[in-house]
RODRENRO-818294 format. One line per field, with one value per residue (C-alpha): residue number from 1; residue in three letters; y, x, z. Coordinates in Angstrom, 3 decimals, always signed. Each point is the difference from the previous one (the first is absolute). Example, Ala and Ser with C-alpha at 12.3 -4.5 7.8 and 13.67 -1.06 7.14 Angstrom:
<pts>
resi	(1_2)
resn	(ALA_SER)
Y	(-4.500_+3.440)
X	(+12.300_+1.370)
Z	(+7.800_-0.660)
</pts>
This chain:
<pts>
resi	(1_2_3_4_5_6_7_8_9_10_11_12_13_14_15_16_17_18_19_20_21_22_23_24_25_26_27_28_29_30_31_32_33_34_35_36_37_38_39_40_41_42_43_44_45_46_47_48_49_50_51_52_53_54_55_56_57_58_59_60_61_62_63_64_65_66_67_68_69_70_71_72_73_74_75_76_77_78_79_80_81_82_83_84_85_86_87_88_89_90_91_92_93_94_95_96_97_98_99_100_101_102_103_104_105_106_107_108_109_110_111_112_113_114_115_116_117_118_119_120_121_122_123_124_125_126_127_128_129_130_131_132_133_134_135_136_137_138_139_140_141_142_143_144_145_146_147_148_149_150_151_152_153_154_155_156_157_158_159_160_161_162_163_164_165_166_167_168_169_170_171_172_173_174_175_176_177_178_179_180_181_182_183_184_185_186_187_188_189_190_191_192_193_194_195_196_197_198_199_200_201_202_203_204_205_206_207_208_209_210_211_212_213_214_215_216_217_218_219_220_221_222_223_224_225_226_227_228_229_230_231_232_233_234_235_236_237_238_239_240_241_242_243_244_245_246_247_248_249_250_251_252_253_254_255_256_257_258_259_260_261_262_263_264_265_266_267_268_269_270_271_272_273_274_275_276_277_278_279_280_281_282_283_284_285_286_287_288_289_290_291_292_293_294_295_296_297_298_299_300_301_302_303_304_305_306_307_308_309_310_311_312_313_314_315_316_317_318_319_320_321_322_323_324_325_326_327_328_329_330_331_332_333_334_335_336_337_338_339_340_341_342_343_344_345_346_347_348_349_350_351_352_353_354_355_356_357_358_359_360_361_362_363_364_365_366_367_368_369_370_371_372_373_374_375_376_377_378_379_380_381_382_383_384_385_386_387_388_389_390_391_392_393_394_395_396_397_398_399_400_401_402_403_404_405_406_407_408_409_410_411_412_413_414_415_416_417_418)
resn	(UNK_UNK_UNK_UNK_UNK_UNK_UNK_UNK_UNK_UNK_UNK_UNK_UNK_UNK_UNK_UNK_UNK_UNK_UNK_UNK_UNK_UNK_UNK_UNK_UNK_UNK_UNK_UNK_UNK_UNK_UNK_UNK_UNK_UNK_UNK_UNK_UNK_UNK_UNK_UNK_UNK_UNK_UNK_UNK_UNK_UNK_UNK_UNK_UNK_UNK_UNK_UNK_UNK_UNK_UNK_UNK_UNK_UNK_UNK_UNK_UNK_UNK_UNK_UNK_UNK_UNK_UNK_UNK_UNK_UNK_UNK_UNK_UNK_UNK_UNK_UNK_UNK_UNK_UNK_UNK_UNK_UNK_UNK_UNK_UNK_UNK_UNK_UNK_UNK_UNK_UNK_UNK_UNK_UNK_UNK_UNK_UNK_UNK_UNK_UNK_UNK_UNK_UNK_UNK_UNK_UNK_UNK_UNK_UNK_UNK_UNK_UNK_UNK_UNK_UNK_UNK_UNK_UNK_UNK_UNK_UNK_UNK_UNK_UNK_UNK_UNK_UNK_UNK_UNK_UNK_UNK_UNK_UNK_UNK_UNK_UNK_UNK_UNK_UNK_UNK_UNK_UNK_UNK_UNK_UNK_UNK_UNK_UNK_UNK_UNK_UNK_UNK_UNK_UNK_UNK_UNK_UNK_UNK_UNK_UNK_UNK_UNK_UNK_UNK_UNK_UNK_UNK_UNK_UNK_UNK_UNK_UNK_UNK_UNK_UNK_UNK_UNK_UNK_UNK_UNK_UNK_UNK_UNK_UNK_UNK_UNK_UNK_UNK_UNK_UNK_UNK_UNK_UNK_UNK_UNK_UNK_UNK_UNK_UNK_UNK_UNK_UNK_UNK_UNK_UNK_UNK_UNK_UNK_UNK_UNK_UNK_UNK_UNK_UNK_UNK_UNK_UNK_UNK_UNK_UNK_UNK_UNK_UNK_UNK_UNK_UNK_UNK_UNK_UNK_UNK_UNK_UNK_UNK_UNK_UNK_UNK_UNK_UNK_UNK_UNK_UNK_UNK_UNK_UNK_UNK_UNK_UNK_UNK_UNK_UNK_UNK_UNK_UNK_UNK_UNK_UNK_UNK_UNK_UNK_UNK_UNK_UNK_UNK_UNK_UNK_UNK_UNK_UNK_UNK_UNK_UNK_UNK_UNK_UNK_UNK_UNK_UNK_UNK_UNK_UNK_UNK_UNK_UNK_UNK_UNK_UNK_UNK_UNK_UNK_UNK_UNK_UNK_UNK_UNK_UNK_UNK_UNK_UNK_UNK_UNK_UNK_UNK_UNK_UNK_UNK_UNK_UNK_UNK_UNK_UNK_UNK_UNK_UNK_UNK_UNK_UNK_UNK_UNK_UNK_UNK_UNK_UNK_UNK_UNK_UNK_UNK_UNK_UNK_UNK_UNK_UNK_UNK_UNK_UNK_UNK_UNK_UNK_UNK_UNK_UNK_UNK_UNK_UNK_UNK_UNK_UNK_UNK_UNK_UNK_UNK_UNK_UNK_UNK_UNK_UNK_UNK_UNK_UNK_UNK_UNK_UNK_UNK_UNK_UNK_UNK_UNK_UNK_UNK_UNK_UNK_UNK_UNK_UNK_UNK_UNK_UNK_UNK_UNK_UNK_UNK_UNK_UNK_UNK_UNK_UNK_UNK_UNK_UNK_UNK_UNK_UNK_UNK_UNK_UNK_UNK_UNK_UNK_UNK_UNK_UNK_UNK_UNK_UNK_UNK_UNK_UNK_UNK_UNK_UNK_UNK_UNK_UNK_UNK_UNK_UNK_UNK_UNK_UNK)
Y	(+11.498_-3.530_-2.078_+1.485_-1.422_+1.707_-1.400_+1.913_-1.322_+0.336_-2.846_+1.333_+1.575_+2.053_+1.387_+4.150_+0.841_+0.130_-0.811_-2.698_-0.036_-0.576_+2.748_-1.676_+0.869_+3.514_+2.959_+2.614_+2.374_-2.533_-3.058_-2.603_+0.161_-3.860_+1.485_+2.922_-1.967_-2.514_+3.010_+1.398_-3.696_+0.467_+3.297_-1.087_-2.106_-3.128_-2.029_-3.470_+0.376_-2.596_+1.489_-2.119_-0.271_-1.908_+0.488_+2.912_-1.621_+0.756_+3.734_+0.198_-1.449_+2.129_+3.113_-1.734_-1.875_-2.135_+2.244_-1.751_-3.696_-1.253_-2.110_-1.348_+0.261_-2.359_+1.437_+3.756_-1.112_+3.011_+1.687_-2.785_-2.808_+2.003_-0.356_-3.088_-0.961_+1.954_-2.232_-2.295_+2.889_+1.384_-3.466_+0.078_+3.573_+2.575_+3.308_+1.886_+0.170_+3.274_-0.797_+2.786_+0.146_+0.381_+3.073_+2.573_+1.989_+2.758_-1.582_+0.896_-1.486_+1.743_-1.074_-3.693_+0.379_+1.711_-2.518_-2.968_+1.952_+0.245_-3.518_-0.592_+2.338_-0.290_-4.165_-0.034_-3.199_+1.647_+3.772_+1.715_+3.386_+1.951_+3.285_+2.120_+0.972_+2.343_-2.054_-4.039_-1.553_-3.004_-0.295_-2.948_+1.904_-0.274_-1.333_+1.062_-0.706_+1.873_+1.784_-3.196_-1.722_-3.495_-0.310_+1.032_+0.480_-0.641_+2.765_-2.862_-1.251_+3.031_+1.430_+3.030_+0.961_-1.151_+1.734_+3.443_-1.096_+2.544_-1.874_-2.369_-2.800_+1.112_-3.069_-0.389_-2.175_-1.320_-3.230_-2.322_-2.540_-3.015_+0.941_+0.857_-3.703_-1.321_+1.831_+0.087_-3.608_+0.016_+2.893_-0.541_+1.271_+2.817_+0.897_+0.417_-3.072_+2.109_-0.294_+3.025_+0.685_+3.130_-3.466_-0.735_+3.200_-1.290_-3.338_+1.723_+1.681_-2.757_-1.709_+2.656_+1.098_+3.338_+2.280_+3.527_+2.639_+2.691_+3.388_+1.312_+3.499_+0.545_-1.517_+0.172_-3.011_-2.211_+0.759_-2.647_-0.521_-1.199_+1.827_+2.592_+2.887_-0.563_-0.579_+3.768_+0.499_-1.715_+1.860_+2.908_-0.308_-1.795_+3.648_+2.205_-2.817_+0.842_+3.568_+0.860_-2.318_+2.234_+3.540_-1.011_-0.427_+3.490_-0.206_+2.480_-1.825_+2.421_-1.933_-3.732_-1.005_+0.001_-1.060_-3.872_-0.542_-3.950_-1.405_-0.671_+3.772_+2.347_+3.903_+2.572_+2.863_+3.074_-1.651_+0.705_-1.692_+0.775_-0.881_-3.102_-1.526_-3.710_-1.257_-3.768_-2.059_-0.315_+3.647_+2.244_+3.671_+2.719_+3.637_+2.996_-2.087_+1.315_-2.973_+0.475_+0.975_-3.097_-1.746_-3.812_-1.261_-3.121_-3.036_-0.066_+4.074_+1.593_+3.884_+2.334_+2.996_+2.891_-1.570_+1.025_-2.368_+1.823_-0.079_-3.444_-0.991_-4.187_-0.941_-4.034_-1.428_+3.969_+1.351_+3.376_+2.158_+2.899_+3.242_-1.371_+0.715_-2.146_+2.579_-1.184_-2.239_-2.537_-3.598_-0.844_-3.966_-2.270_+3.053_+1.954_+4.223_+1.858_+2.822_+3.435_-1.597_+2.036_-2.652_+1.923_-0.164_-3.183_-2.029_-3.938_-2.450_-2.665_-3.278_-2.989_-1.168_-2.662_-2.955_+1.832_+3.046_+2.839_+2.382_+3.830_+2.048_+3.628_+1.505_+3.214_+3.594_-1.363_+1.844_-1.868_+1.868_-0.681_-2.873_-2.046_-3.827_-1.675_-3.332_-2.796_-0.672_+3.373_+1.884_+3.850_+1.603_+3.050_+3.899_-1.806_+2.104_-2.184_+2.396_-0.279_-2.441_-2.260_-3.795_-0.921_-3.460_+0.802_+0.100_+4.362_+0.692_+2.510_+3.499_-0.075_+0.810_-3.135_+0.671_-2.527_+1.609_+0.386_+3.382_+2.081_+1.092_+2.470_-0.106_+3.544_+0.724_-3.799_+0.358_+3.330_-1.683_-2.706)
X	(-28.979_+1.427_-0.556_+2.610_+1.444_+1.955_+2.772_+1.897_+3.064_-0.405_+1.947_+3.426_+1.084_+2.816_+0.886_+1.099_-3.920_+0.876_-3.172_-2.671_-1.922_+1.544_+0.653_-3.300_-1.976_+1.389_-3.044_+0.865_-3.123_-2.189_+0.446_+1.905_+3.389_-1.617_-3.044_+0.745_+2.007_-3.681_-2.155_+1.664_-0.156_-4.100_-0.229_+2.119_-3.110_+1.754_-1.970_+1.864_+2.502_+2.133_+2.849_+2.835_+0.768_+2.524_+0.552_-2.047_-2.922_-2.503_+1.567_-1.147_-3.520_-0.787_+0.388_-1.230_-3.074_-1.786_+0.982_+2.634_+1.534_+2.947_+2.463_+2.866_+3.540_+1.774_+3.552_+0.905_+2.568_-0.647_-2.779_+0.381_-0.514_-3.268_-1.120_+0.850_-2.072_-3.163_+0.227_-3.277_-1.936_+1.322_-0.812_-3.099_-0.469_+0.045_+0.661_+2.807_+1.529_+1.172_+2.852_+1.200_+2.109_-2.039_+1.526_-0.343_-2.781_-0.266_-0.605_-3.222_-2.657_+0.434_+3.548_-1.130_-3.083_+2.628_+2.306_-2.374_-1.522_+3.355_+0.868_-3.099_-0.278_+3.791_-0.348_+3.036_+0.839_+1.382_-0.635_+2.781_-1.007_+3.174_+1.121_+3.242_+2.031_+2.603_+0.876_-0.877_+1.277_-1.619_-2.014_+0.385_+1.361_-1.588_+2.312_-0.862_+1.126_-1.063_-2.522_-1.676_-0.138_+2.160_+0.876_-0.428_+3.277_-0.551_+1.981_+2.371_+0.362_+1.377_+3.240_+1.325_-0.928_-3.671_-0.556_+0.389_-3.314_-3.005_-2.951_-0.471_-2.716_-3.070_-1.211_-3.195_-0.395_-3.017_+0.526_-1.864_-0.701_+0.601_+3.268_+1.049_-1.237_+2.094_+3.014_-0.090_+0.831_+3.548_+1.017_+3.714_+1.280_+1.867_+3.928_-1.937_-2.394_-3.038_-2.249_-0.623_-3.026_+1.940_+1.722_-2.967_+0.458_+3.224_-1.632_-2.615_+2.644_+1.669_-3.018_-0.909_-2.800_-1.641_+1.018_-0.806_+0.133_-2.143_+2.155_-1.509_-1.383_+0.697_+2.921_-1.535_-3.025_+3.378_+1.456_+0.178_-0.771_+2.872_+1.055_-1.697_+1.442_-1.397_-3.729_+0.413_+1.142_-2.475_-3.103_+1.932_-0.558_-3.208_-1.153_+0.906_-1.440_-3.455_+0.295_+1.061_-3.515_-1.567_+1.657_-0.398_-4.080_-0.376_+0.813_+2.194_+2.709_+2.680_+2.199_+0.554_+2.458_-2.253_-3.047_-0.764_-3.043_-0.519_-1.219_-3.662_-0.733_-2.660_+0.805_-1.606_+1.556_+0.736_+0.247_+2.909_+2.286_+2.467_+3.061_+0.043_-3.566_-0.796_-3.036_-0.309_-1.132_-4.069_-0.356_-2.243_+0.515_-1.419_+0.536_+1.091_+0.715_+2.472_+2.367_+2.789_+2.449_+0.854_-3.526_-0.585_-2.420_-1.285_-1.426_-3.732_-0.391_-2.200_+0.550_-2.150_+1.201_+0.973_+0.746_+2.965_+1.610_+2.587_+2.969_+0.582_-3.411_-0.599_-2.592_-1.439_-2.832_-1.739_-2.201_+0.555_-2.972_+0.915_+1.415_+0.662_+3.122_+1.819_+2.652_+2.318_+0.878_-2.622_-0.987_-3.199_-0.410_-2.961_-1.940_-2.146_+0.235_-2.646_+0.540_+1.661_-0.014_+3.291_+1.773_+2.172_+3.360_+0.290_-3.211_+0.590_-3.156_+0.308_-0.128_+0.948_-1.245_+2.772_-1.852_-1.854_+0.036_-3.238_-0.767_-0.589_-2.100_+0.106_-2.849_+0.128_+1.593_+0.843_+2.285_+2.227_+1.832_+3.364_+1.184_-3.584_+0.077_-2.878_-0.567_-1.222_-2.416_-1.646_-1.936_+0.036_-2.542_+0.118_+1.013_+0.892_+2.349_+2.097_+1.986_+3.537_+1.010_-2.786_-0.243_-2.649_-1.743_-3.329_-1.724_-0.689_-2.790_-0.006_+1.037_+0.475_+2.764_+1.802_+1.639_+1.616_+2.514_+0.154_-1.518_+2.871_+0.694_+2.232_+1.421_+0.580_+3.885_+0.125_+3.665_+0.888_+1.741_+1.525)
Z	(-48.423_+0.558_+3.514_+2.343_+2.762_+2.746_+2.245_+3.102_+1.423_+3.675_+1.399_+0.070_+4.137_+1.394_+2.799_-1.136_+1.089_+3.382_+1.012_+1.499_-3.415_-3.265_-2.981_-1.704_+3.205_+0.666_-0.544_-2.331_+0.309_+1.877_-2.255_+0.139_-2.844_-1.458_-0.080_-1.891_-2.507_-0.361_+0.275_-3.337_-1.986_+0.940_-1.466_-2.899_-0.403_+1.359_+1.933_-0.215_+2.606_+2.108_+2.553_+0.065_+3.990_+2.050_+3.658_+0.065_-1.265_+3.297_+0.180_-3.968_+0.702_+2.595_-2.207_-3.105_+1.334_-2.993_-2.178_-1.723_-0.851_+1.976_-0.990_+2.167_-0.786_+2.234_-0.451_-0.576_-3.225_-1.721_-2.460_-2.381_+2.429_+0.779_-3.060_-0.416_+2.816_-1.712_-2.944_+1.110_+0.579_-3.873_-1.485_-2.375_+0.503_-3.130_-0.893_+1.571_+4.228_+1.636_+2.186_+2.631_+2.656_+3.538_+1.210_-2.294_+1.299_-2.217_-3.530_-1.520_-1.341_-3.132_-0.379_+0.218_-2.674_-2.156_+0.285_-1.034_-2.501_-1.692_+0.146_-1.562_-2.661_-0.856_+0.507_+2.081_+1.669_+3.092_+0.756_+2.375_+1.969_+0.334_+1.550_-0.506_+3.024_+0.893_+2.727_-1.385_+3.389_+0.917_-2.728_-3.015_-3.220_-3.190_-3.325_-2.982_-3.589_-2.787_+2.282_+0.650_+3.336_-0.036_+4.236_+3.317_+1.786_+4.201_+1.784_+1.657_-3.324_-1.728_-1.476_+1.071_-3.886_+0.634_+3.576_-2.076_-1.893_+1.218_-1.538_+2.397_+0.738_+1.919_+1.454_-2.333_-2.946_-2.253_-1.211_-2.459_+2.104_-2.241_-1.098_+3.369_+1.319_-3.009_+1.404_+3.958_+0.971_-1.828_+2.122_+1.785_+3.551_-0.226_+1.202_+3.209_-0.156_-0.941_-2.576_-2.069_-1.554_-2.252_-1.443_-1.690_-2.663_-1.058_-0.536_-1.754_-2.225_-1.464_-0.759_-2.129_+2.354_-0.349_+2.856_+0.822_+2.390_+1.636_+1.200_+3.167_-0.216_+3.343_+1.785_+3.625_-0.946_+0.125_+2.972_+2.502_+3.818_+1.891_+3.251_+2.258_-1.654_-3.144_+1.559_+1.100_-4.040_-1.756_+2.358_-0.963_-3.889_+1.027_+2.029_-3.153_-2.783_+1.745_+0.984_-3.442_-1.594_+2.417_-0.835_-3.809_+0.556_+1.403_+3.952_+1.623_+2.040_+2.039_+1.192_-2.416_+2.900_+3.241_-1.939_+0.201_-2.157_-0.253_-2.943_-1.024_+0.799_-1.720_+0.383_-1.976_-1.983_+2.112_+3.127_+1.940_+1.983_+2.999_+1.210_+2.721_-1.358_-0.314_-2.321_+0.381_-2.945_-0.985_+0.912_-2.163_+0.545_-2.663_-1.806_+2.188_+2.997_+2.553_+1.711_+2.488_+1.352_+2.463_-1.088_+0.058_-2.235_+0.420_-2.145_-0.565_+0.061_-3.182_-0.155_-1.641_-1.784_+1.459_+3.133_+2.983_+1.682_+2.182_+1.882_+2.410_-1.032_-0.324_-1.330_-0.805_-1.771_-0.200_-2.998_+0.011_-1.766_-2.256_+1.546_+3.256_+2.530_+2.676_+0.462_+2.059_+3.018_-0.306_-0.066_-2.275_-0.616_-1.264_-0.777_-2.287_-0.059_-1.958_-2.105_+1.411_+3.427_+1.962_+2.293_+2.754_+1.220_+2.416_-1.165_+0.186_-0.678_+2.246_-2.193_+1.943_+2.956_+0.038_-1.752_-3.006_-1.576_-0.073_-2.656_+0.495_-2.061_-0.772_-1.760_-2.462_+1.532_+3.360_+1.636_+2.753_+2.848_+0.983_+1.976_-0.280_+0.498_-2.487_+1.909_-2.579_-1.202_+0.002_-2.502_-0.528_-2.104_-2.094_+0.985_+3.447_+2.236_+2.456_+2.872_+0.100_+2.997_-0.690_+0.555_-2.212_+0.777_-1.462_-3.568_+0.095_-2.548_-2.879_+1.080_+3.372_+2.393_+1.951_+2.901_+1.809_+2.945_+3.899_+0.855_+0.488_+3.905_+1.349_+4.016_+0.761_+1.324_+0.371_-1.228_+1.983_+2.955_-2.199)
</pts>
């Protein structure tokens, strides 16, 4: 494969988010919409990438870090001026750019490698990805003649004829990047004083250019990020993309709706999952595990097979050993739990002791009463036995009993009178 270079148009800003941080900075399933759009060029295998940022250049680095380039658009004039802008950075480069809008959070990586291996293989000039939609609003229409791509029609700029066109443009192109430096600077201001960058296929065109196009398999990678109502959309394709990777490898999910499984998740076949139940990314869980209903898993947990985690149970940062249970109602964080170890109703380990956080460790076949506190850092052996009610500020050694409660006293007809 050729040098690639990737390009996201992140400078543009309006105001239909409604919010305090921009569309680009809005979290669909704990990452940031610009990030997710980078994140995909990466695993594309893209790793020459410069954002194109304007006003919003601090909110971008903040999400971004040193992962990226920037480059500075001075004036938001459009996705051509962008461009335009980019052209130093293009200069004396080879190989082929992938330019994509910034706010289209659910393209894939696979899309993208698809794309540029097409324009490659098929030595197209300018590779378009398209979609067809029943309902093409807002989006630039695609003009074809003699099933060959010759323009790019903006939605302001089309006829009523045009606006019935359903293949429309998806916001993603692969460009040679010679030809496209050849081309950019003799780009005009549109009716609206804009400068296109969909201009530059019909410049392509008539200089007898090579151009081609990629149909999207599936029409919700193009889909973009604009208002608050279609955040809530886009984590709701987002929610059944993943659930349905997972269902596909073998894991039993009840209810696709009311599960949110984030993404960077291992689960192993036969598992099953219940309604209301959260698994954060980086989590590891295995065969014949038990999850939910109402559980919250959290990063940095490693489950074993054939373990329960039950109902309005959080756990965080826990390796959980093979066969064992925390069924319901509890709190287990920065901790390791041995093998068939039984954790009861109520049991919290006390992690933080509000500047740093202590580990708990539970040895193999413990059993833990109900409603025990673990204060960290504390150690619990093997076959240990803690009573139900127990504070627990102590290591307790291999198969012993802790208790840790008041001596229970009873006042005889203290309450008659009363």
């Amino acid at each position: 494969m050729e040098n690639v270079i990737g390009l996201v148009m992140a400078a543009g800003t309006d105001d239909r988010m409604k919010s305090k941080k921009s569309k680009l900075a809005q979290e669909l399933y704990g990452k940031a919409v610009i990030k997710r759009v980078v994140d995909s060029m990466k695993k594309a295998g893209i790793n020459d990438i410069a954002v194109i940022v304007g006003e919003n250049k601090q909110e971008i680095q903040e999400i971004l870090k040193d992962e990226v380039t920037y480059l500075e658009q001075e004036k938001c004039l459009g996705t051509g001026y962008a461009i335009m802008q980019s052209a130093n950075y293009l200069k004396g480069k080879n190989g082929r750019v992938v330019i994509s809008n910034g706010n289209i959070p659910l393209i894939t990586d696979n899309t993208i490698k698809t794309l540029v291996e097409k324009s490659v293989h098929e030595e197209e000039a300018a590779t378009v990805l398209t979609g067809i939609i029943s309902d093409p609003t807002g989006y630039g229409r695609i003009i074809r003649t003699d099933n060959k791509i010759t323009e790019i029609i903006e939605e302001s700029e089309t006829t009523e004829q045009q606006k019935n066109i359903l293949e429309v443009n998806a916001g993603v192109y692969c460009f040679e990047i010679s030809k496209l430096l050849e081309i950019i600077t003799n780009l005009k201001q549109g009716s609206k004083g804009l400068y296109y960058l969909t201009d530059v296929i019909k410049m392509f065109n008539l200089k007898g250019l090579k151009i081609g196009g990629l149909l999207v398999e599936d029409n919700t990678e193009i889909l973009s990020l604009n208002t608050k109502a279609q955040l809530e959309m886009l984590t709701r394709i987002l929610r059944i993309r993943i659930n349905t990777m997972h269902m596909n490898n073998g894991v039993t999910i009840e209810d696709i709706n009311t599960t949110y499984i984030y993404e960077d998740v291992e689960i192993g076949m036969d598992t099953v999952i219940h309604p209301n139940t959260t698994i954060k990314s980086g989590v590891t869980i295995g065969e014949d595990c038990n999850i939910g209903p109402n559980a919250y898993i959290r990063e940095g947990c490693k489950l074993a097979d054939k373990v329960k985690v039950g109902s309005f149970v959080e756990i965080k940062k826990a390796i959980i050993g093979e066969g064992s249970k925390v069924p319901h109602l509890s709190y287990m964080g920065d901790c390791e739990i041995g093998t068939k170890c039984n954790i009861g109703c109520g049991t919290i380990t006390c992690n933080y002791d509000g500047k740093n956080k202590h580990k708990t460790k539970i040895g193999d076949n413990c059993f833990i009463g109900s409603n025990v506190n673990l204060v960290a850092p504390v150690t619990l052996g093997d076959h240990v036995l803690i009573a139900a009610g127990s504070t627990i500020t102590q290591d307790v050694p291999s198969e012993a009993l802790g208790i840790a409660r008041q001596r229970q006293t009873n006042k005889e007809e203290w309450n008659k009178e009363k």
